[in-house]
Each structure stands twice: as structure tokens, then as C-alpha cells.
N, C-alpha and C positions, 0 to 999 in steps of 0.2 A: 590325783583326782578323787581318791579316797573321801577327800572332805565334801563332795558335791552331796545335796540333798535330794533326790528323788521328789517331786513331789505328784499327787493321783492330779487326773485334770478333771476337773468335772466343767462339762459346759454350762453355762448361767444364758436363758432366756430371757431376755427384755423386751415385756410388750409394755410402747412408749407410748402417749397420747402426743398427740402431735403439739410441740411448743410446750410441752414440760419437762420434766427431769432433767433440769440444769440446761434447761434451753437445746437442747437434742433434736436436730432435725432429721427428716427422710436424709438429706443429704448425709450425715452424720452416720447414719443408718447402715446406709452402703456402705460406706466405708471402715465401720466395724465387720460388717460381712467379708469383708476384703482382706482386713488382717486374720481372721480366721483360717479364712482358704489359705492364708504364707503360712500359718500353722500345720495346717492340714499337708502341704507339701512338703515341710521339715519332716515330718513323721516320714511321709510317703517315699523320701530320698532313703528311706532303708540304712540309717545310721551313713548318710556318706558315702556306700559299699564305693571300691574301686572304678575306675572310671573302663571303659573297652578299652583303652591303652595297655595291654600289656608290657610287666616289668621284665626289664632283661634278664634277670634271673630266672626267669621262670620259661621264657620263650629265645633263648639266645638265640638258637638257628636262625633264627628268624630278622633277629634283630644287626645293626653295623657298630660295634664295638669302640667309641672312638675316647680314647683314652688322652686326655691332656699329658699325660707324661709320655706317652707316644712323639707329642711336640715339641721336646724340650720342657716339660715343668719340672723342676727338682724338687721342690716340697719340703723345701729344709727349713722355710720359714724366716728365708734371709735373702735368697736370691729373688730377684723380680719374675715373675712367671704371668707378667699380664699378655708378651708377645703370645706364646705358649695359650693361652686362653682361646684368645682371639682369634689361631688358626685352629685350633681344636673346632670353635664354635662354628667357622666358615664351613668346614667339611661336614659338621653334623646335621648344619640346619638346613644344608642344600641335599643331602642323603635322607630319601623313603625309611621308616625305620630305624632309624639310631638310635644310641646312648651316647649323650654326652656325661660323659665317666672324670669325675672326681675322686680317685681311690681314700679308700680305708687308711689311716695311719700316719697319712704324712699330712704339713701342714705349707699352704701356699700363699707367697705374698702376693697381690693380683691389686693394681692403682686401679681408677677408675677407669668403669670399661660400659659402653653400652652394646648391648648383644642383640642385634638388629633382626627382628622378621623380615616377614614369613618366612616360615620354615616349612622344610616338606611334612604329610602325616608322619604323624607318633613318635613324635620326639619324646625322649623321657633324659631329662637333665636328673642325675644320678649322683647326687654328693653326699659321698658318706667320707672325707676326710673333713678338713678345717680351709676354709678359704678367709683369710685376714686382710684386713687393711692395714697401708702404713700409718706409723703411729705420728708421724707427723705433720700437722695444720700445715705447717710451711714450704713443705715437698710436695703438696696435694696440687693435681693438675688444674691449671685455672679456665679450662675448658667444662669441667663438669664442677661446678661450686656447688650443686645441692644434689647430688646420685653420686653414689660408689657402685652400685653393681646394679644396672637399669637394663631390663628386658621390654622391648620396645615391638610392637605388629606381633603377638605371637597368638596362633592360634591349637586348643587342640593340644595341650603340651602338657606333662604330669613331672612336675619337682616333686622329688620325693629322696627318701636314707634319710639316715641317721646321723648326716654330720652338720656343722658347723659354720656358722658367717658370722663372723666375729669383727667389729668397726673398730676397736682398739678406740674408742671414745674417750680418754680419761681426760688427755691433753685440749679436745677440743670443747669437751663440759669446762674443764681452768680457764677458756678465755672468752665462755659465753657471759652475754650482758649478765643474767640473772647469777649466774654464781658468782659472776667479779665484779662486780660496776665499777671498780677502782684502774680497775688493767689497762695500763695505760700502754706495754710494753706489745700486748698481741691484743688489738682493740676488738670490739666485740665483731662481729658476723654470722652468716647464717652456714649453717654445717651442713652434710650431706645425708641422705638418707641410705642404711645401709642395704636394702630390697628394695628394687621397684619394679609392680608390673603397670607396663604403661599401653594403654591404646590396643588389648589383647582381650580377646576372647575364648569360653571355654576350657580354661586352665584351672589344673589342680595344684595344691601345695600339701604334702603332706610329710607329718614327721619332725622335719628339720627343725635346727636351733639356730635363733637369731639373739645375738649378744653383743651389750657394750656399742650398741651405733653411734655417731658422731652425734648424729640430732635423732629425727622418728626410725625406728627401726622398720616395717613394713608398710611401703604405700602402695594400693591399688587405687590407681586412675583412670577415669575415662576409659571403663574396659567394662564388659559385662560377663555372666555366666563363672566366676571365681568360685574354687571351692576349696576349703581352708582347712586342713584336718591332723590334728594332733601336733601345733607348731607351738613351742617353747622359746619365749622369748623372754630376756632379763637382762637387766640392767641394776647399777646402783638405785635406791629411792633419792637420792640426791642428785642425781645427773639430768639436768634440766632439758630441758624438751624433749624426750625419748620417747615421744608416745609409740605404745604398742604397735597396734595395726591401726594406718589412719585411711580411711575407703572416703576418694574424693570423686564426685561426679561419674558415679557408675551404679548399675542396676544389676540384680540379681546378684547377690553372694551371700556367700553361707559360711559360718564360724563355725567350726565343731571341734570340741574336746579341746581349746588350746587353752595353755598356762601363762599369764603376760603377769610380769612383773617389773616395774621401771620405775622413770620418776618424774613420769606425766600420764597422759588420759593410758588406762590401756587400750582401748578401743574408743576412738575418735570418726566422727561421720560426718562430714561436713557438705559443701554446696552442690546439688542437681544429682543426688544419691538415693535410690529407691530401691526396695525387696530389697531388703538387710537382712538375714535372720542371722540371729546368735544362740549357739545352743553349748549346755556345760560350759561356760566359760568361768576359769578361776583367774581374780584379780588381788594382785596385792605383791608388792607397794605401789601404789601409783597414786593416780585423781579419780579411777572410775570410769564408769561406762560414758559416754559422754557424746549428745547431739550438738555440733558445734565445736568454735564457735563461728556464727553467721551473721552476716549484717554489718561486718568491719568496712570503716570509711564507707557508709550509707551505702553499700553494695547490696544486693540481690542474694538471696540464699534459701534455699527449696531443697525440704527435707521430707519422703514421706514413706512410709508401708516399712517400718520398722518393727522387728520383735525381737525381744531376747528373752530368751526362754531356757529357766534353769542356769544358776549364775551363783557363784561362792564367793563373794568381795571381803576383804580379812584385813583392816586396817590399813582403808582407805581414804585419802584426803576428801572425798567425794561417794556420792554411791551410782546410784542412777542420775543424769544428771544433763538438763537441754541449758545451753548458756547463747545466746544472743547480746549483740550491742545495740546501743540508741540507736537511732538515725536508720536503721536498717529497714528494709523488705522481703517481701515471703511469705513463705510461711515453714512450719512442720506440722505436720498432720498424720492422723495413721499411725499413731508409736505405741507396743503393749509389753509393759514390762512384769513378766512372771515368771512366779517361782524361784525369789531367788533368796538366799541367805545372806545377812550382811554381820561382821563382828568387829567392834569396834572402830565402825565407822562415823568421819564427823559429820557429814552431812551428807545420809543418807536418800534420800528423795530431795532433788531441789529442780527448781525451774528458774531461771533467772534473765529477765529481758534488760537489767543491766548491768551486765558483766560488763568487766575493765580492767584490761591488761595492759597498763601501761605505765611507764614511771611517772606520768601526768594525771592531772584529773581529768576524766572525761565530760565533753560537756553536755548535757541536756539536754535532749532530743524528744520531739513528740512522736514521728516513728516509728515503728519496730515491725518486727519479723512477729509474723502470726503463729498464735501457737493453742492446736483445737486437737482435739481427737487422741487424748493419751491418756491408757488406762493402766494402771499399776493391780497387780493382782497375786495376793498370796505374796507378800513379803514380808519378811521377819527377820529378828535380829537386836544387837546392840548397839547403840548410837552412840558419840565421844559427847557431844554439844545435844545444848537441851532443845534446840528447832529440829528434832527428828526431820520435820517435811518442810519445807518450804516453797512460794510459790509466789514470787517478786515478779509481778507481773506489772504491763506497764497500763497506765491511766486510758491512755487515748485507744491501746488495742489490746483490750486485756485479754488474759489466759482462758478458752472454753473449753466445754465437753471434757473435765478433766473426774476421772472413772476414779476411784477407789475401794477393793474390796479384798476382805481380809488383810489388813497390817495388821502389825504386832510391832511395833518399834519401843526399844524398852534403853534406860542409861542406868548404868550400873550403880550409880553413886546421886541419882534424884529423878527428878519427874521430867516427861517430855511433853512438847509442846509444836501446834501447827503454826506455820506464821503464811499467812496467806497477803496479798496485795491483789486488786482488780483479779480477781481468779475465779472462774464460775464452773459450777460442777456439782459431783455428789457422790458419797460413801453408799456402801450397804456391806452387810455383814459385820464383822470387828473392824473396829477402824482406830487402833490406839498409836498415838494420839490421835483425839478426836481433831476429825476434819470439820468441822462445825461451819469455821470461818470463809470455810467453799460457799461464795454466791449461788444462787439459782433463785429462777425467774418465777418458777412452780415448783415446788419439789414430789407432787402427785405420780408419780410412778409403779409399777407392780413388777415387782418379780416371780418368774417362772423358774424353779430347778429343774433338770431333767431328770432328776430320783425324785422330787418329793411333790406336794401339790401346792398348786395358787399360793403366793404368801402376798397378799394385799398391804400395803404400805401411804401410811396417808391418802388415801383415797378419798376426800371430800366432795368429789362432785360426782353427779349422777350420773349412770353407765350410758343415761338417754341423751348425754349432750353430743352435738356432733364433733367428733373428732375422728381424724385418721388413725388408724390401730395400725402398728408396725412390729413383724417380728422376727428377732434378729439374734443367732447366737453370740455371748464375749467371750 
């Protein structure tokens, strides 16, 4: 974490005239107000501190001691210990106060297993050894085809230690479409993800290593109140689909201090996901921070009250980065991405309403997923490709409200360059590359610092015309 940048916050005042500055409304207003306040609570969470769960170490008396090798796990890394799991899990989750105890030192083969809520208060799932999957596609149970180890109803529960979940992925990246398309022998399909919390509430994660998953390494579903803190995850930059942590249809969660490195999105956020915050996060190798993607097969997808705040990206396919397809609906709204450092990344800021992932051409759609209200602030860095920014917005719903202030995007070896499409907005401060090619309807706006005084900006009409004044901290 050495390489994270600090950077000072200073708040910026924006009093708006109503129906200028890149077409900025009250609506618009509020809900810069709103990503503020998720800032204001990142801070206020106290770096994360511990959750009232007390760790067994520290309160044993208190605590039921339930050690999987108590069940029969051997931990030699060869024997099956999924039975062994299973009844560990039974006794702990129905016991006031447990640990569920993965020891220190040894390593356990465990198939696919789902580990069913509700559980009684204070659970604390406790692995500090290595828990592995088997290494083989072909052995894999055909009841779970996308979870290797899925926690399901839990409420209230704090993972945490210093060990291991390792997917043993190598076999099953050889027989995905994108690494083989030739494999004719183990045809392509969809892998299992090695963490999931699903349908759960008020849960911590903290510490642990997630490695080598079959496909995404960490999904949190359909669950609210997540707290994520100092998890290390890594994979080969060649092992396709591994995204880091992917947050699907869930509210409230928070990233803090984790390391993802793999060989897709590290952080992925895709449909009916709100109050995201990301903070210190280092990425690299992978694709990037990533909204999306949304709107596949003309589907629905609702993205909003995003931030990530403080961020190391270091030789990434992508930087910050919202991808949508044709034909889609939605919107994303609410995203502010600051203070983050980028080195040697190719495409550091992009917005893209036609991404296409597919071995076919996509076709043409008037459509798209809405996308308003993202502001980028204080970021800096090296870029591989001379579109530093980009902002491929589609004709019929283009990109608005898109905020820019302070970049610095610089390529080692020539000049860089905005490439904008239907995309409406506006810079202040440094803005290199220039954002120029950002539409707006008026660009008469004023800025307010909270250190300094008035800075009046294009102002051409007189103070006496009626308009609505709005003021609102970024």
C-alpha cells in the first residue's frame, strides 16, 4: 500500500444558474449533494474500525470454539474435507457466539459447498489456514456450476485471519472461450466463482486472501450493509474472467485498503447497486475500476451513488471506466471518481455506451443505459494510448453532467488527446488533456473555493436576469 497517494480534499462550491454549466439542473444539484454526504460517511466510518463482534482471540471465554478439524478435517490438501466443513458449519451457525475455526498451517480440499443462514449473533468465520478447490473442471459438482464456496441468509457475521481461498483456476482459465476458442476437447462454459456472499446483511470481510478463482474471485449479491477491509486478491493478468470483487444488486458497501490484481475488471458493479464507496484501492493487472457492464440483451441496469476515493491503478487495460451496450435501459447516475493515480495505463478515463463483448458484431441500437452525473476529480498519471479520456456516448442518449477538474494525464512517448461523442459537460481547473470537445448548452458558470474568493468564469449575462442560484458542495 506504500504506493497509494494521499491526496488534501479541498471542497469546491458551485453556485449554478439554473440551465447552465453543461446543462446542470436542481435535480442534478441534489444529487451532487448526495455523493458528498457517502464521502462524508467514508471518513466518518473511522477507517473501517472493527465491527461490536468480538474476535475470538481476544474474548475466548466468551466465545464456542468450533474447529473443523474437530470434525474430521485433515488438512493435508489431498483428503476431501467438504463432509468436515459442513458439520463444523451446522454446529457453529446454530451456536450464540461461535468461531468457526479454520486453523493456522494446514491446507484443506473442500468441493463445492453452500453454507446456509441464518445463523445465531456473532458468528466470526475465522481462517487463518488455506482452504482450496479441486483442481479439476471434470470432478466439479454439477449442482453448484457457478459457486465454490457461497454463503447464503447470513446476517451480522465478521470473516476475518490471515489465510487463504485458493480456486486452483489454471485448468479451468485452458478451457475458457477467450483463452481457447479452439478447445474442442473441454468446450468452453461458465466457471464458478471462488467467494460469494449472497442474500446477507451487515457483514464484514476483513484481511483474507482470495487466489487463482475458477472465473470472479469475490461476488457480493443482493445483500446490503458489506464491509470490505484489507482483502488481497490475485490472479495471473492472463486468466480470463477473474474479476476482483464484482458487487451485484446491493446497497451500501465499502472497499477499504484491498490489493486486486487479476485478469479482468478489479472492481466490477453492475445492475440495481447503490452506496458503493471505494477507498485506497490498488489495482493492477487487470481492466480497472469498472461500472458495468449494463444493458446486455436490451435488459435494464441501474447504477447510482458511487465513489471511489483514493485509488493506485499501475498498468492497467482500463482506468476508471462505465461500459454499457446498445439496446439497453437505465441509467448510472451519482459516480465521483477522486484522487486517484494512474501509471501506465491505456485507457485511463473512458465512458463507453458501445461496448461489445462478443465474438460477433454487435448490432446497432438507438437505446442505451443513461449516463449523467459523474465527476472525476484530481487525477493524474501516465496513459499507454494517446485518447487519455474518452467519452463514446451514444447519439440518441447522450452522456450529461459530466464534471472534470484537475487532470493531469500525460504519455510518456507523445501527446494526449480527449475524444468525446454526444457527451455534455465541463472542466475547471487543469484539465490536460484538454476537454474541450465536452458539449454544453451555456457554459456561464462560477466558481466558489472554500480557501479562496469568487473566481467568476465566463459570466456574460447580467447578475439582474432571473435565474435560480443553487449551492452545492463537489
Amino acid at each position: 500500500m506504500d504506493k497509494f497517494l494521499l491526496f488534501s480534499f479541498l471542497g469546491m462550491l458551485i453556485v449554478v444558474h439554473h440551465g447552465v454549466a453543461g446543462n446542470v439542473g436542481i435535480d442534478d444539484i441534489g444529487m451532487l449533494e448526495e455523493l458528498d454526504q457517502i464521502c462524508w460517511e467514508m471518513e466518518e466510518e473511522n477507517e473501517m474500525e472493527s465491527s461490536p463482534i468480538s474476535s475470538w482471540t481476544s474474548d475466548r471465554g466468551s466465545k464456542v470454539l468450533v474447529n473443523v478439524d474437530s470434525f474430521g478435517a485433515v488438512g493435508d490438501g489431498v483428503s476431501d474435507d467438504t463432509q468436515a466443513f459442513q458439520k463444523a458449519w451446522d454446529i457453529a451457525c446454530s451456536t450464540p457466539g461461535s468461531v468457526f475455526l479454520v486453523p493456522q498451517g494446514r491446507t484443506y480440499l473442500v468441493n463445492a459447498t453452500r453454507f446456509q443462514g441464518p445463523c445465531s449473533d456473532r458468528l466470526v468465520i475465522q481462517i487463518d489456514g488455506t482452504i482450496r478447490a479441486p483442481a479439476e473442471p471434470k470432478d466439479w459438482d454439477p449442482k453448484f456450476p457457478r459457486t465454490w464456496l457461497e454463503f447464503y441468509q447470513l446476517n451480522g457475521v465478521l470473516f476475518q485471519g490471515g489465510g487463504v481461498i485458493d480456486g486452483s483456476g489454471s485448468k479451468w482459465w485452458a478451457s475458457s472461450c477467450k483463452k481457447n476458442k479452439s478447445n474442442i476437447l473441454q468446450p468452453c462454459r461458465g466457471a464458478p466463482t471462488a467467494l460469494t456472499i449472497d442474500s446477507s446483511s451487515a457483514v464484514q470481510i476483513k484481511g483474507l486472501t482470495i487466489q487463482n478463482s475458477q472465473q470472479m474471485h469475490f461476488v457480493i449479491s443482493r445483500s446490503d450493509s458489506i464491509r470490505v477491509l484489507g482483502v488481497l486478491i490475485s490472479a495471473p493478468g492472463d486468466s480470463p474472467n477473474t474479476d476482483g470483487i464484482h458487487i451485484s444488486a446491493s446497497t451500501d458497501v465499502s472497499l477499504q485498503d484491498c490489493k486486486i490484481g487479476t485478469g479482468d475488471d478489479c472492481i466490477s458493479i453492475v445492475n440495481a447497486s447503490t452506496g458503493i464507496k471505494m477507498k485506497r484501492i490498488y489495482c493492477g493487472p487487470g481492466h480497472g475500476i469498472s461500472i458495468g457492464s449494463l444493458g446486455k440483451d436490451n435488459s435494464t441496469g441501474i447504477v447510482s451513488k458511487v465513489v471511489v476515493d483514493t485509488a493506485f491503478l499501475q498498468e492497467t487495460t482500463n482506468g476508471l471506466r462505465i461500459k454499457t451496450w446498445q439496446g439497453g435501459s437505465g441509467y448510472v447516475r451519482g459516480v465521483r471518481f477522486q484522487n486517484v493515480r494512474m501509471e501506465d495505463v491505456s485507457n485511463p478515463i473512458i465512458i463507453d455506451q458501445f461496448y461489445c463483448d462478443s465474438p460477433t458484431a454487435c448490432q446497432n441500437q438507438t437505446s442505451a443505459v443513461n449516463i449523467s452525473q459523474i465527476v472525476y476529480r484530481n487525477i493524474r498519471g501516465t496513459t499507454k494510448s494517446a485518447k487519455a479520456m474518452k467519452f463514446a456516448c451514444s447519439d440518441t442518449v447522450p452522456c450529461r453532467n459530466i464534471v472534470l477538474s484537475n487532470i493531469n494525464l500525460e504519455k510518456k512517448d507523445g501527446t494526449v488527446e480527449t475524444y468525446c461523442n454526444s457527451a455534455e459537460g465541463f472542466g475547471y481547473g487543469v484539465v490536460q488533456p484538454s476537454a474541450d470537445c465536452l458539449s454544453s448548452r451555456d457554459k456561464e458558470y462560477v466558481f466558489i473555493n472554500q480557501q479562496e474568493d469568487v473566481q467568476v468564469a465566463e459570466t456574460s449575462r447580467s447578475s439582474s436576469e432571473d435565474h435560480d442560484i443553487v449551492h452545492t458542495e463537489l
